[in-house]
DRENTIRO-625135 format. One line per field, with one value per residue (C-alpha): residue number from 1; residue in three letters; x, y, z. Coordinates in steps of 0.05 Angstrom, whole numbers, always signed. Each point is the difference from the previous one (the first is absolute). Layout:
<atoms>
seq <- [NUM/...] $
type <- [ALA/...] $
u <- [X/...] $
v <- [Y/...] $
w <- [Z/...] $
</atoms>
This chain:
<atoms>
seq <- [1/2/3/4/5/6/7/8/9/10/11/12/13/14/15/16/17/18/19/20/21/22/23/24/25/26/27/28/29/30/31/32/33/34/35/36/37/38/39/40/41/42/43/44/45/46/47/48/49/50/51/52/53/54/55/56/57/58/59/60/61/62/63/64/65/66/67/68/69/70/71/72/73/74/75/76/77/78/79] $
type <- [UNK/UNK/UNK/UNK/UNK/UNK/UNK/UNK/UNK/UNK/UNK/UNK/UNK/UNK/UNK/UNK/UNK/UNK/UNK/UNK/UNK/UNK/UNK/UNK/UNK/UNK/UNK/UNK/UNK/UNK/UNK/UNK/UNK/UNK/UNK/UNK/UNK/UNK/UNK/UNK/UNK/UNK/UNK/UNK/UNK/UNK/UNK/UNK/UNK/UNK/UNK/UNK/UNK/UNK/UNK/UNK/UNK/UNK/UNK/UNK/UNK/UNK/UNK/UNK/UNK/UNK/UNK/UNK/UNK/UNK/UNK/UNK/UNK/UNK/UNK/UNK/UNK/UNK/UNK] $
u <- [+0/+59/+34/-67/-7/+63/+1/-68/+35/+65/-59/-37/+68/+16/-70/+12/+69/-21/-67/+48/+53/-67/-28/+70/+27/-74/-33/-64/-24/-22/-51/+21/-33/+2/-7/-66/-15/+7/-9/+57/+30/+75/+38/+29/+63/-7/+72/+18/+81/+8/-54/-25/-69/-5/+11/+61/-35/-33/+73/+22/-53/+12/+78/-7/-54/+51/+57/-38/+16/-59/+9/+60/-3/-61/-32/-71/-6/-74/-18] $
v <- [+0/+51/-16/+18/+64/+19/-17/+46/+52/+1/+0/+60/+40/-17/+20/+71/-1/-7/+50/+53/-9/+6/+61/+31/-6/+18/-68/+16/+67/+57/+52/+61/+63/+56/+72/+10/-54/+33/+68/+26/+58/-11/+51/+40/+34/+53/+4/-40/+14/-42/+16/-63/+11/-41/+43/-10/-43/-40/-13/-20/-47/-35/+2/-39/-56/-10/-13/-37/+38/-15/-73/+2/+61/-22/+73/+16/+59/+14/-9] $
w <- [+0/+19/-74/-29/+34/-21/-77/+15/+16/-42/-61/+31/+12/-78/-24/+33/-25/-67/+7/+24/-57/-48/+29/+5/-68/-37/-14/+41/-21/+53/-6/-33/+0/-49/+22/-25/+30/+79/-22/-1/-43/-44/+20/-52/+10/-64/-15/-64/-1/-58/-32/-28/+25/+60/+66/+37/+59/-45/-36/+70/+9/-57/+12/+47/-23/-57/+47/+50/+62/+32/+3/+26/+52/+19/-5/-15/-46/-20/-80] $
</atoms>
């Protein structure tokens, strides 16, 4: 009876192992929300220094989506 509790165990501890490395690296989606979505206004900066029509915040913003500083700073900057 003790063996089987423990092979009970070890599985349970795996299954959560393996959930976790899932959710962490994307396979299970999460709930995303768009601004719209909460009500909440972009926020324009109105300065467009290189003047390629997309406002210097919004340059930012999409700076750093390409590099993929998010992921790995582990920041939340609003879309």
């Amino acid at each position: 009876m003790n063996k089987k509790r423990f092979l009970i165990l070890i599985t349970l501890i795996f299954a959560v192992m393996i959930l976790y490395a899932l959710k962490y690296f994307g396979y299970i989606p999460t709930k995303s929300y768009t601004l719209k979505e909460l009500g909440i206004k972009e926020i324009k900066s109105g300065i467009d220094k290189d003047k390629d029509g997309i406002d210097d915040y919004k340059d930012i913003k999409v700076h750093i989506i390409k590099t993929d500083i998010l992921r790995k700073a582990r920041v939340y900057v609003p879309m």
